[in-house]
C-alpha positions as CSV (number, residue, x, y, z in Angstrom):
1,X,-33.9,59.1,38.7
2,X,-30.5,57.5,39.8
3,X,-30.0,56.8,35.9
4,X,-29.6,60.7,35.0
5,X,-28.0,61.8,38.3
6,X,-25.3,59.0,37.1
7,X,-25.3,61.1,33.9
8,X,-24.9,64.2,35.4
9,X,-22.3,63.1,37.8
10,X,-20.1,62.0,35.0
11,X,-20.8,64.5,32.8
12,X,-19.6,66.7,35.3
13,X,-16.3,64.8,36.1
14,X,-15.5,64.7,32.3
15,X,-16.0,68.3,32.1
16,X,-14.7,69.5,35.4
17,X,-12.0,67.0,36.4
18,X,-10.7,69.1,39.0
19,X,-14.5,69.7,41.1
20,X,-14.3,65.3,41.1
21,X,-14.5,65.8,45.0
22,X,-17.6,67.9,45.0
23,X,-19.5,66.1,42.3
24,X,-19.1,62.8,44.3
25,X,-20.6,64.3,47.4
26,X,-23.6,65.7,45.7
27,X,-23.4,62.5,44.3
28,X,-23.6,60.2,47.6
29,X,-26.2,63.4,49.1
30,X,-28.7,62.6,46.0
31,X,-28.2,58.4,46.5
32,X,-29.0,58.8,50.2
33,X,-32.3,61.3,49.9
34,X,-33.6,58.9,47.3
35,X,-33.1,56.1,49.5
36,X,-34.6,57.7,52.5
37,X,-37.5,58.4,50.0
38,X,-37.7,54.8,49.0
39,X,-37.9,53.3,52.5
40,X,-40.2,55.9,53.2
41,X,-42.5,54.8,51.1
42,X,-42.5,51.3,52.0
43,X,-43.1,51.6,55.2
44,X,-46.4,53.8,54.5
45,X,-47.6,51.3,52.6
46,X,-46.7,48.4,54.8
47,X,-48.5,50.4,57.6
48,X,-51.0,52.6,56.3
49,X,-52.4,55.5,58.6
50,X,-55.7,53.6,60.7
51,X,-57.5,57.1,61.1
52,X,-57.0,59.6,63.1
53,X,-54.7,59.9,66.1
54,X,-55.6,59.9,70.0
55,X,-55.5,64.1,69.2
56,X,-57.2,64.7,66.6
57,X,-59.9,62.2,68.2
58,X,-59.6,64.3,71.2
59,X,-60.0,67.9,69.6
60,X,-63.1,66.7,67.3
61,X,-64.7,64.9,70.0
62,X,-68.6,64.9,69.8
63,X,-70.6,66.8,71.4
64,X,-73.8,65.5,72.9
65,X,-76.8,65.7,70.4
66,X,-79.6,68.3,71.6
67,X,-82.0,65.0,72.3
68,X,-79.6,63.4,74.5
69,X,-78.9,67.0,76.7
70,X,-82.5,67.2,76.7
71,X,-82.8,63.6,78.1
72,X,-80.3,64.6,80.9
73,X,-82.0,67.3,82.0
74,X,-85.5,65.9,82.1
75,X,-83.9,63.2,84.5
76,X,-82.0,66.1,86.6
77,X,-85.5,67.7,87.0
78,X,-87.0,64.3,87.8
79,X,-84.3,63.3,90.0
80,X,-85.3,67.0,92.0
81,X,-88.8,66.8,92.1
82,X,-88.4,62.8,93.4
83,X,-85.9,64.0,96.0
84,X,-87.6,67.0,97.0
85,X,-91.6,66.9,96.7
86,X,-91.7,62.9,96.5
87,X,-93.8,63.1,93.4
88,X,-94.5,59.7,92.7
89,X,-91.2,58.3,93.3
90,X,-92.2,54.7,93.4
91,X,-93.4,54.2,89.8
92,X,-91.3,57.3,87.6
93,X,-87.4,56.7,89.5
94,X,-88.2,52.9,89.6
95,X,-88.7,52.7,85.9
96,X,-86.0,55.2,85.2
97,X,-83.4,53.0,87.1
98,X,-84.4,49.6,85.9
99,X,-84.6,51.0,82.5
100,X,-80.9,52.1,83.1
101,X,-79.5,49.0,85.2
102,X,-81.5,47.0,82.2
103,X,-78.9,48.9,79.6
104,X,-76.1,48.3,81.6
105,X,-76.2,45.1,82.3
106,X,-76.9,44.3,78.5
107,X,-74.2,46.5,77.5
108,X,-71.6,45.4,80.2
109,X,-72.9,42.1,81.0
110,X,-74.8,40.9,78.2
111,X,-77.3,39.7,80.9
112,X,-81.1,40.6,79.9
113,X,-82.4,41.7,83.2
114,X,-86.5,40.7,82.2
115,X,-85.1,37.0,81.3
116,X,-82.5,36.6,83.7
117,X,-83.6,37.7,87.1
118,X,-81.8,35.8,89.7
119,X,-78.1,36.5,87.5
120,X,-79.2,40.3,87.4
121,X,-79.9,40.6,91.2
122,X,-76.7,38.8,91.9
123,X,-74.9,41.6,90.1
124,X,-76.4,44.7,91.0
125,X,-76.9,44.1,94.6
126,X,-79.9,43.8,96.9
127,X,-80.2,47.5,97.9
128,X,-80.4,48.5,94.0
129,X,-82.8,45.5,93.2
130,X,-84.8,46.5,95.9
131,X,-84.7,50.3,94.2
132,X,-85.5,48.6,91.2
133,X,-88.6,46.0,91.6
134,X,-89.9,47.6,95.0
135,X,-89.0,45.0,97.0
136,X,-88.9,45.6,100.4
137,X,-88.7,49.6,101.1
138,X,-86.1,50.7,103.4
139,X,-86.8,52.2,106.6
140,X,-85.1,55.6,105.8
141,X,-88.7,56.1,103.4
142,X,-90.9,57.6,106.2
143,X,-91.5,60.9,104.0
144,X,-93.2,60.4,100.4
145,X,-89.6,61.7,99.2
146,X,-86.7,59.8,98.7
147,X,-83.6,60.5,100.2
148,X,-80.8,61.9,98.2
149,X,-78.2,59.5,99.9
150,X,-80.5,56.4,98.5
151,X,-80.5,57.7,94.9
152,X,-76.0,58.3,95.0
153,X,-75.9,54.8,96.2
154,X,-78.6,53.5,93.4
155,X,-75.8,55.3,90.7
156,X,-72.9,54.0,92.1
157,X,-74.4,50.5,91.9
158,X,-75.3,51.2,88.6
159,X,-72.0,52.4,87.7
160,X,-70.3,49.4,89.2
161,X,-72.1,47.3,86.7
């Protein structure tokens, strides 16, 4: 490319000898954009694009799948009827919550909460182990229901993990 625009250039100064300014500085314009060009290049092949940027990521975020919104509000309803009516509250919300302090302390931890006992009750607290194994029910559980306040401080446990 730089071969013919040196062509042209001089072509044009032997034919026009009095436009010598102007030919140079279309000259120097074409050098420089082909430069630009070439370094251009390099560097998108020294750093290749990784995928797609924090926005786009942000604008085609997923969206649940119907299963897991379906998941969440079966355990909104359970979570009402436990907190309400006190339908069964010690088997159902026991196995819900050590089913989920069991996948966050595998996935935070990598603590296995059937093999590892002692280590798991270290880290999610007595009052949440206690919610967990039914050890030891507090004194606030005088109704069959289980108080609201219990079940935000089970979660926040959880989510401390």
């Amino acid at each position: 490319m730089l071969v013919l625009a040196t062509g042209v250039v001089v072509a044009a100064l032997l034919n026009h000898p009095d436009r010598s300014n102007l030919a140079l500085h279309a000259y120097l314009v074409l050098i420089g954009f082909v430069v630009l060009w070439s370094v251009a290049g390099a560097l998108s092949q020294a750093f290749p694009s990784g995928g797609h940027t924090a926005i786009e990521q942000a604008v085609k975020r997923k969206r649940l799948a119907p299963a897991t919104l379906r998941e969440i509000q079966h355990i909104e309803l359970d979570i009402s009827l436990f907190t309400v009516s006190g339908l069964d509250p010690n088997s159902q919300l026991r196995r819900l919550l050590r089913r989920l302090a069991a996948q966050r302390l595998s996935a935070h931890r990598n603590i296995n909460l059937e093999s590892d006992p002692a280590l798991a009750r270290i880290l999610v607290g007595d009052q949440l182990w206690a919610a967990i194994t039914g050890d030891g029910r507090s004194a606030s559980h005088n109704a069959a229901a289980v108080p609201i306040e219990e079940l935000e401080q089970a979660v926040n446990a959880l989510e401390s993990i």
